[in-house]
C-alpha positions in Angstrom: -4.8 -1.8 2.2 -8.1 -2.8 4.1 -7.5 -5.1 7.2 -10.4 -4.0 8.2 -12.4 -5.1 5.4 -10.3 -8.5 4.6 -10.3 -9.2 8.5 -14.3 -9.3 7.8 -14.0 -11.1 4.6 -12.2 -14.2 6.2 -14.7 -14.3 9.2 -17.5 -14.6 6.3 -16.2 -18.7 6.2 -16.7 -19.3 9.9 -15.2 -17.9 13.9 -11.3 -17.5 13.9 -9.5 -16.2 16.6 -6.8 -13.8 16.6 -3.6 -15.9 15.5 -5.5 -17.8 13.2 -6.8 -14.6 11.6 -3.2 -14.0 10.9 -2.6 -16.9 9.6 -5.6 -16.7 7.4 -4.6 -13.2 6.2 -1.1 -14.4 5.1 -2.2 -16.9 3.4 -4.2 -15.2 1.0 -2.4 -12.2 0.4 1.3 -14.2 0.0 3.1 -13.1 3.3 3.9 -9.7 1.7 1.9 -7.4 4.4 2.7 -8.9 7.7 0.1 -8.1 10.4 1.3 -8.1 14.2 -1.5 -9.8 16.3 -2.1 -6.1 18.0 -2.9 -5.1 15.1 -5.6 -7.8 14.8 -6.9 -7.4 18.2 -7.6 -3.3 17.8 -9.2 -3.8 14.9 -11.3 -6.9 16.2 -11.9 -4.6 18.6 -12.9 -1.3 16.1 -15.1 -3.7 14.5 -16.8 -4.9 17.7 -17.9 -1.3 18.5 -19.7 -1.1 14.9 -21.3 -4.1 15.1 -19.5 -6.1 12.8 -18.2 -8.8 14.8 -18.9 -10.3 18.0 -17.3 -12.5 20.5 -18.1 -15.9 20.6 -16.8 -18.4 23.1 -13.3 -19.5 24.0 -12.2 -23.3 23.5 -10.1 -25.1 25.4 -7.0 -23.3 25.2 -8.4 -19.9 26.0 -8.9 -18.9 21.9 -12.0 -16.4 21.8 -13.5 -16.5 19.2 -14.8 -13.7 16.9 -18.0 -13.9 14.8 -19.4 -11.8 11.5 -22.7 -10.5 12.1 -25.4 -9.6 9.6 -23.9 -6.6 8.9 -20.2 -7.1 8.9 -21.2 -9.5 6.0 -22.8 -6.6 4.2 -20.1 -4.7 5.0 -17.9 -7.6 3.0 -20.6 -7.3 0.3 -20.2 -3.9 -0.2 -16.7 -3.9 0.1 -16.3 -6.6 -2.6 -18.3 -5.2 -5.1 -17.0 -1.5 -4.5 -14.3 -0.7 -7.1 -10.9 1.0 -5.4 -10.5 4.8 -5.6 -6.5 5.3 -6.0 -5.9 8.6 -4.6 -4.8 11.2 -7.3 -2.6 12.8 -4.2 -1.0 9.6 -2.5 2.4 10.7 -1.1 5.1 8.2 -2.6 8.1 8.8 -1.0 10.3 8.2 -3.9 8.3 10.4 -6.1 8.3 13.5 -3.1 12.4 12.7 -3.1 12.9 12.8 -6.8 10.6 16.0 -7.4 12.0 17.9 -4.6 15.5 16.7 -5.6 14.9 18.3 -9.3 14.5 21.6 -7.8 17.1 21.4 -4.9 20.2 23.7 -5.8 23.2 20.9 -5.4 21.0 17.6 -5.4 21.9 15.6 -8.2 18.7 13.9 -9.2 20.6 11.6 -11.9 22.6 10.2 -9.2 19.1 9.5 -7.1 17.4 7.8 -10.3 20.3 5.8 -10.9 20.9 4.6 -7.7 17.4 3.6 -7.0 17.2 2.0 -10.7 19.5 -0.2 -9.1 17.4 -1.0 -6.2 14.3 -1.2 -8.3 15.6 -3.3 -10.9 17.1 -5.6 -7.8 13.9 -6.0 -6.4 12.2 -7.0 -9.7 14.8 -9.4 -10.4 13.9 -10.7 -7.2 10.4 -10.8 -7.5 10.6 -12.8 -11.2 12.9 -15.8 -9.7 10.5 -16.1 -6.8 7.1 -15.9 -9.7 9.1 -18.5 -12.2 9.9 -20.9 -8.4 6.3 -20.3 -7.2 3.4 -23.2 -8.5 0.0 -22.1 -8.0 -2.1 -25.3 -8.2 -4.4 -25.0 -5.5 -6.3 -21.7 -4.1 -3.7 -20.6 -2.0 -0.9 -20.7 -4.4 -2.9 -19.0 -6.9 -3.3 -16.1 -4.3 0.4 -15.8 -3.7 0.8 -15.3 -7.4 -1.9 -13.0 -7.7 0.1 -10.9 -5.2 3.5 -11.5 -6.9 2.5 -10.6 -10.0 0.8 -7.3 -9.1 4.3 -6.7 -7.6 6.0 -7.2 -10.2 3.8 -5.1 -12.8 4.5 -2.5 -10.1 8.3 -2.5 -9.8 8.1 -2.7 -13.9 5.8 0.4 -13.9 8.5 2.3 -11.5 11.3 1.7 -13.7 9.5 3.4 -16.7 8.8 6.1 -14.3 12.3 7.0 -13.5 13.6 6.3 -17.4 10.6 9.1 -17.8 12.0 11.1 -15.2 15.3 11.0 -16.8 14.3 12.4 -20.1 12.2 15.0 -18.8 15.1 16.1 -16.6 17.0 15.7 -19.6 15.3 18.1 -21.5 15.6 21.6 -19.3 19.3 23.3 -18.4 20.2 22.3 -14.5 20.1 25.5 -13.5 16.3 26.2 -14.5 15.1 23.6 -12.4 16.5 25.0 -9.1 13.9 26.3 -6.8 14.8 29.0 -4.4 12.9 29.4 -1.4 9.5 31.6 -1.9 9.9 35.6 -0.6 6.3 35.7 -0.3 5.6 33.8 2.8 1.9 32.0 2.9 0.0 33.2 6.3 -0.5 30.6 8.5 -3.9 28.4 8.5 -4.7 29.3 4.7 -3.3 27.1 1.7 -0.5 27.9 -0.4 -2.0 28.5 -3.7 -0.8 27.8 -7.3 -1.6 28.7 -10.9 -5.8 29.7 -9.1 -5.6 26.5 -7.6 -5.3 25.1 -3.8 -2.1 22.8 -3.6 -3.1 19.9 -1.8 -0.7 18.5 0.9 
């Protein structure tokens, strides 16, 4: 996710200060990715030093106010119009867990996909009764749901992953999946290499 980007997008409609940047930012994206006001001020900061933003004058309760310049609005430009590059090497926690547990003498990966199943299908549960609650008649309540949704086709997507993961582990003996540790130790400051190719990590 781009604060800096959607920090700039927001200042496109006019001066905000910090809080109200927050406020702004929650707003559109549903209250799912907090931001601490810190977080706001470093990267008000960050953008300050590109020459994105400037500050513009306080009121009367000390608020300074931050201002887009010409190119922090073609910055938003390019950033709108740009289409997202999901990274083919993105380190999921759950998906490091599960294929480390496959090849871990003693770990029982059933027991892992089952118990996060659970959590998984909890959370889309939760997700639905909040969508089928929420009413998204005016522009911010359409933005929640945009978010909710996406949520939702993502804890849907995770739960055919692990039924996936299941049958694949499913389909070799336990034993052939445990991996013991490599006698052929890499030498430090060069890649491990598999099948020709760098491994990534």
């Amino acid at each position: 996710m781009s604060v800096r980007q959607t920090l700039l997008a927001i200042l496109v409609q006019g001066p905000c200060y910090g809080y109200q940047l927050r406020h702004e930012f929650d707003r559109r994206t549903g209250s799912v990715w907090p931001l601490n006001v810190g977080q706001i001020y470093n990267t008000l900061e960050r953008l300050e030093r590109d020459g994105l933003v400037q500050r513009g004058a306080a009121d009367a309760q000390g608020h300074v106010y931050w201002e887009i310049t010409t190119a922090g609005a073609d910055e938003v430009d390019r950033w709108l119009l740009a289409p997202v590059a999901r990274s083919t090497v993105a380190r999921d926690e759950l998906t490091i867990k599960i294929s480390v547990a496959a090849t871990l003498p003693g770990a029982d990966a059933g027991e892992i996909i089952d118990r996060q199943r659970e959590e998984s299908t909890s959370r889309l549960r939760a997700l639905l009764a909040r969508r089928t609650s929420h009413v998204d008649a005016d522009a911010e309540g359409l933005a929640r749901s945009l978010v909710l949704d996406s949520l939702i086709f993502a804890a849907e997507a995770e739960l055919r992953w692990l039924d996936h993961v299941r049958t694949r582990l499913a389909e070799h003996p336990r034993h052939a999946l445990a991996l013991e540790l490599d006698p052929e130790r890499p030498r430090r400051g060069r890649p491990a290499r598999i099948a020709g190719s760098v491994l990534v990590v």
